[in-house]
Backbone as ProteinMPNN parsed JSONL, in Angstrom:
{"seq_chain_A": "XXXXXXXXXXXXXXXXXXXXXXXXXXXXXXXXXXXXXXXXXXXXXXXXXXXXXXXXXXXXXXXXXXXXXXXXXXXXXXXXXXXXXX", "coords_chain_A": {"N_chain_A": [[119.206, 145.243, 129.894], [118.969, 144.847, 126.361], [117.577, 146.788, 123.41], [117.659, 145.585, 121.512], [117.863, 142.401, 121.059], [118.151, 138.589, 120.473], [115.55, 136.54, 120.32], [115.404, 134.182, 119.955], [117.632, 132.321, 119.999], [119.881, 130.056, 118.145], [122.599, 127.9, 117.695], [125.397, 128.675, 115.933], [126.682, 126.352, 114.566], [124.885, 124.565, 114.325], [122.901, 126.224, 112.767], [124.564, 126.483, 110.158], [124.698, 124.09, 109.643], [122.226, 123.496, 108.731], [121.742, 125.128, 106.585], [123.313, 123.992, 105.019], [122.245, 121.458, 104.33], [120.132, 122.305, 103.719], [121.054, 123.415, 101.004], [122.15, 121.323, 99.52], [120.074, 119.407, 99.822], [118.427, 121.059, 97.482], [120.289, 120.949, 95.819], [121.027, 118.604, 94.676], [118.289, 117.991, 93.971], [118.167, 119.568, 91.711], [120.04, 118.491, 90.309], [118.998, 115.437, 89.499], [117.128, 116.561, 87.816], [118.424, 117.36, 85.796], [119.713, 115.303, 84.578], [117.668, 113.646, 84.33], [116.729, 115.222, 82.123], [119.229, 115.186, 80.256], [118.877, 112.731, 79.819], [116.271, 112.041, 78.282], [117.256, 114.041, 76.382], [119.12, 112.829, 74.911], [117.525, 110.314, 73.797], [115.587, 111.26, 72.288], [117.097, 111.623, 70.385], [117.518, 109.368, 68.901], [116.814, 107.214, 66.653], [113.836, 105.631, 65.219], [113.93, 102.972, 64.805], [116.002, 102.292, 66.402], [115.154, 102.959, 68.913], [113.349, 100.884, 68.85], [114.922, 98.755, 68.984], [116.287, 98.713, 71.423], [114.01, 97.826, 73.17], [112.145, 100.308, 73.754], [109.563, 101.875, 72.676], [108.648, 104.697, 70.405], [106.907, 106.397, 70.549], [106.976, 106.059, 74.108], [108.672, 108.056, 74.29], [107.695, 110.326, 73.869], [105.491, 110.359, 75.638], [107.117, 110.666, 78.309], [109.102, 112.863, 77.889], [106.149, 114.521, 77.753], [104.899, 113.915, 80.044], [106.65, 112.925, 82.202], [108.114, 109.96, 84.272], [106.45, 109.454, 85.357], [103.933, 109.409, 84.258], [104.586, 107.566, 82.121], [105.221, 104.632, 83.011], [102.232, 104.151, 84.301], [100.875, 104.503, 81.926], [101.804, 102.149, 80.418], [101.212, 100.389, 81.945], [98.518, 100.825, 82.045], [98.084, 99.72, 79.314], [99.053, 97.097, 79.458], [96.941, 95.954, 81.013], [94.843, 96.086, 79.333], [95.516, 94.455, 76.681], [95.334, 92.472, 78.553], [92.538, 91.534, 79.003], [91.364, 91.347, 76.846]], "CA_chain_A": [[118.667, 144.546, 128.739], [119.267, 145.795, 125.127], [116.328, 146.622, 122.612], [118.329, 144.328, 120.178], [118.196, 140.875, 122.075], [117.102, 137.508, 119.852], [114.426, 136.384, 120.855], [115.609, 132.634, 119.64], [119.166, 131.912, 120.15], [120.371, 129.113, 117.576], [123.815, 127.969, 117.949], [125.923, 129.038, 114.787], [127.207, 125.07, 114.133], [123.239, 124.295, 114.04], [122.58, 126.967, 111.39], [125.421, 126.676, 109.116], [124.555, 122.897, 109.168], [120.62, 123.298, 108.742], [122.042, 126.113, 105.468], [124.255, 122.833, 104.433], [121.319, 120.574, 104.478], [118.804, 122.917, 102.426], [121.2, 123.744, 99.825], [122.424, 119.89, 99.342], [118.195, 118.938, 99.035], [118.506, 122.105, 96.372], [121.443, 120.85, 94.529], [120.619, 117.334, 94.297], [116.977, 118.171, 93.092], [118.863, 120.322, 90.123], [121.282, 117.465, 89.401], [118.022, 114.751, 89.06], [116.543, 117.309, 86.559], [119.614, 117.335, 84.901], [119.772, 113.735, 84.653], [116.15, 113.384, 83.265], [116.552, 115.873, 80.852], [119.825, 114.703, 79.637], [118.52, 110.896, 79.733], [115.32, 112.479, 77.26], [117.008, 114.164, 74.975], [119.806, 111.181, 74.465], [116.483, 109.43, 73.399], [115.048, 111.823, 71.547], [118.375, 111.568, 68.874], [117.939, 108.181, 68.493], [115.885, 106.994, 65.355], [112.863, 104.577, 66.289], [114.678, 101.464, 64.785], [117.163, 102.203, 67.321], [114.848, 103.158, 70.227], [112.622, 99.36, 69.039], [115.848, 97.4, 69.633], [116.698, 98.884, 73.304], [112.852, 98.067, 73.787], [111.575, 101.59, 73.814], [108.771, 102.775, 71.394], [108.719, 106.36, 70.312], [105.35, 107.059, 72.239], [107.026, 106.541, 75.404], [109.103, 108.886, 74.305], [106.403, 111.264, 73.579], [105.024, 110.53, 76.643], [108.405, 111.015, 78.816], [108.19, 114.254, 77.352], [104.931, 115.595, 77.451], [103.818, 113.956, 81.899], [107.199, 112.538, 83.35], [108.501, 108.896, 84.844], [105.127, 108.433, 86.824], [102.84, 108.855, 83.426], [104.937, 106.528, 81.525], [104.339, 103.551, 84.081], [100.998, 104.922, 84.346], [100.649, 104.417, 80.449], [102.032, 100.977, 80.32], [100.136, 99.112, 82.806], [96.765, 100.431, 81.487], [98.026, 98.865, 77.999], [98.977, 95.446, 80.011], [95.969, 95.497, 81.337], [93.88, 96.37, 77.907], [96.188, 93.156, 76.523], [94.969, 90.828, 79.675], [91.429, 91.833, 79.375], [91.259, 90.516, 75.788]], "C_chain_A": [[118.631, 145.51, 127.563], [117.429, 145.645, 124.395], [116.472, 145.615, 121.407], [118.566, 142.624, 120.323], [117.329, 140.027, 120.961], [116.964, 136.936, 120.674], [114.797, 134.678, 121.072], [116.677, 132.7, 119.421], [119.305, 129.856, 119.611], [122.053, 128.951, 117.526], [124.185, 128.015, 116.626], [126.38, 127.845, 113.871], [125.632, 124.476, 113.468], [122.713, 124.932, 112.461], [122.921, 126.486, 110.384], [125.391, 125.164, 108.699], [122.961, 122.333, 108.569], [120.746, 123.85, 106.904], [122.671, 124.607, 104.435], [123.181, 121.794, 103.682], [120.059, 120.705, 103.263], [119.36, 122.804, 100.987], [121.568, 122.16, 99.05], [120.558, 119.486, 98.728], [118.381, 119.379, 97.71], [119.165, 121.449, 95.2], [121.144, 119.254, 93.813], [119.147, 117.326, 93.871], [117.457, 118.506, 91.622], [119.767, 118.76, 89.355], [120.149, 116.178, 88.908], [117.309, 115.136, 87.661], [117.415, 117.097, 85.38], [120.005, 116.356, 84.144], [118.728, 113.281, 83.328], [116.422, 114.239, 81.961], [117.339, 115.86, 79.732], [119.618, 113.459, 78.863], [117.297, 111.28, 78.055], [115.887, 112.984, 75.974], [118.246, 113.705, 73.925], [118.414, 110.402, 73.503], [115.658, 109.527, 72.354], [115.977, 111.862, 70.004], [118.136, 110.44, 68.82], [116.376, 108.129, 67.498], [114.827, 106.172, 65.873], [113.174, 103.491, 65.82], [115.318, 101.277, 66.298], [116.075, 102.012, 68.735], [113.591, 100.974, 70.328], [113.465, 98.327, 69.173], [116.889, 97.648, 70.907], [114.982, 98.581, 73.466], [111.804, 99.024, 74.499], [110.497, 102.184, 72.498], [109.306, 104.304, 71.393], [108.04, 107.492, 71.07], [106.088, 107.161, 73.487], [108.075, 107.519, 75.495], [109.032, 109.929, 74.53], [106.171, 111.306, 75.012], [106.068, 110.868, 77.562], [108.336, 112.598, 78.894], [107.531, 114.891, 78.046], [105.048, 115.005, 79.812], [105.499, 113.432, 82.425], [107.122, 110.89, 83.186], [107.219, 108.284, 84.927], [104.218, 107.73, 85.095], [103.358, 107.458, 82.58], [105.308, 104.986, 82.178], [103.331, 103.429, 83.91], [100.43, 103.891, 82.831], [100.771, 102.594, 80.158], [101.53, 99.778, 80.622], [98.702, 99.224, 82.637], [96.833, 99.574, 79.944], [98.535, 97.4, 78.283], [97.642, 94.845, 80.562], [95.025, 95.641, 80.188], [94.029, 94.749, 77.273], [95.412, 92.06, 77.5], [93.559, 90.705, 79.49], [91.065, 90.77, 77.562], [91.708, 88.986, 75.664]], "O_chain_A": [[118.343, 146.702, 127.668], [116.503, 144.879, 124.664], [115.657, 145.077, 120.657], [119.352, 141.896, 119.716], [116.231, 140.395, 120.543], [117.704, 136.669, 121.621], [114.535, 134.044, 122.094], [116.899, 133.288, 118.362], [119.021, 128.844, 120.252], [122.717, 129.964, 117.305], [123.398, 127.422, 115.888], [126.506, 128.032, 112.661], [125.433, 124.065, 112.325], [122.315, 124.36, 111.445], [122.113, 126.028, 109.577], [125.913, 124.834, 107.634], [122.637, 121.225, 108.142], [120.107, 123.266, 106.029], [122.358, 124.409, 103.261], [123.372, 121.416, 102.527], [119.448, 119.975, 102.482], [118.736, 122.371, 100.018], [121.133, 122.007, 97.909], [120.087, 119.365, 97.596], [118.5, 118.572, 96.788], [118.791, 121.387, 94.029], [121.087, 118.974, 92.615], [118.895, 116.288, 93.259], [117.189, 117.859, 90.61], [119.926, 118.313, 88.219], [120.413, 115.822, 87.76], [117.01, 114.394, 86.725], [117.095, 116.728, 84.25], [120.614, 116.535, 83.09], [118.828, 112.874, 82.17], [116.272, 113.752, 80.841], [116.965, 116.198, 78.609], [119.991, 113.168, 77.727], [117.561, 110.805, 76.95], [115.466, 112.705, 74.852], [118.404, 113.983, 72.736], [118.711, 109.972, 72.389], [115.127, 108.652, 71.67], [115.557, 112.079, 68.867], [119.247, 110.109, 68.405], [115.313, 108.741, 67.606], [114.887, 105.968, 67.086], [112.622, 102.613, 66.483], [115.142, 100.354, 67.093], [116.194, 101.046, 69.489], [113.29, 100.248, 71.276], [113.088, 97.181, 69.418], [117.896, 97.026, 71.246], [114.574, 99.507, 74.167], [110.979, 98.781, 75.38], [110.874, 102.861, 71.542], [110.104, 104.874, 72.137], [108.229, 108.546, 71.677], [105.979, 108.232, 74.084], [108.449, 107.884, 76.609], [109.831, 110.621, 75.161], [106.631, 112.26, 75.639], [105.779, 112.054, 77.726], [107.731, 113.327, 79.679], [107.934, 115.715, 78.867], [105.258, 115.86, 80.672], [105.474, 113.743, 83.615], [106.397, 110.376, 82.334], [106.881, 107.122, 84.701], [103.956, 106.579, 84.744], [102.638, 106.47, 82.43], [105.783, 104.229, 81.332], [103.093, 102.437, 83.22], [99.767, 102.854, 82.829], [99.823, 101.938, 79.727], [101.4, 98.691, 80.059], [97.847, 98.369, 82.867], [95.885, 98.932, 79.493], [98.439, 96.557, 77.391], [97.313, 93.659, 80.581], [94.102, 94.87, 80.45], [93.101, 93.94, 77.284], [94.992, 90.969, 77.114], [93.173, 89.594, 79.853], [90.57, 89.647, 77.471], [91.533, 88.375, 74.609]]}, "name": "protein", "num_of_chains": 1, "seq": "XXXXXXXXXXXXXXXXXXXXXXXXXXXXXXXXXXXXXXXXXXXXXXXXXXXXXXXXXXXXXXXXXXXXXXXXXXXXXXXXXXXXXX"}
């Protein structure tokens, strides 16, 4: 018996497909970002005539921005519900 023996024997097809797997998650996280941040600042060039006749204010622009996808949902349905309440 050597002093150099692993301890945990992974087969090399296993690895190199586990390595495949991480960096794919990795890359496709980067390309989402990429996406969003392209999609934002497309949005951000447009004038607010333009962004009130695709049905976009400027605020949720702002907001987009400043918290993300979730807040601007978030944002919307407390001002549908402000609207219903009246």
């Amino acid at each position: 018996m050597t002093t150099h023996q692993a301890a945990v024997s992974i087969p090399v097809g296993q690895a190199f497909s586990a390595i495949g797997r991480t960096f794919g998650t990795v890359v496709d996280g980067l390309r989402a970002q990429w996406r969003a941040h392209r999609t934002r600042a497309e949005l951000e060039a447009l004038d607010p005539r333009m962004l009130r006749d695709i049905g976009i204010d400027f605020s949720d622009v702002l907001v987009l921005n400043t918290h993300g996808t979730d807040a601007l949902f978030t944002t919307r349905q407390r001002v549908i519900h402000r609207l219903e309440r009246r």
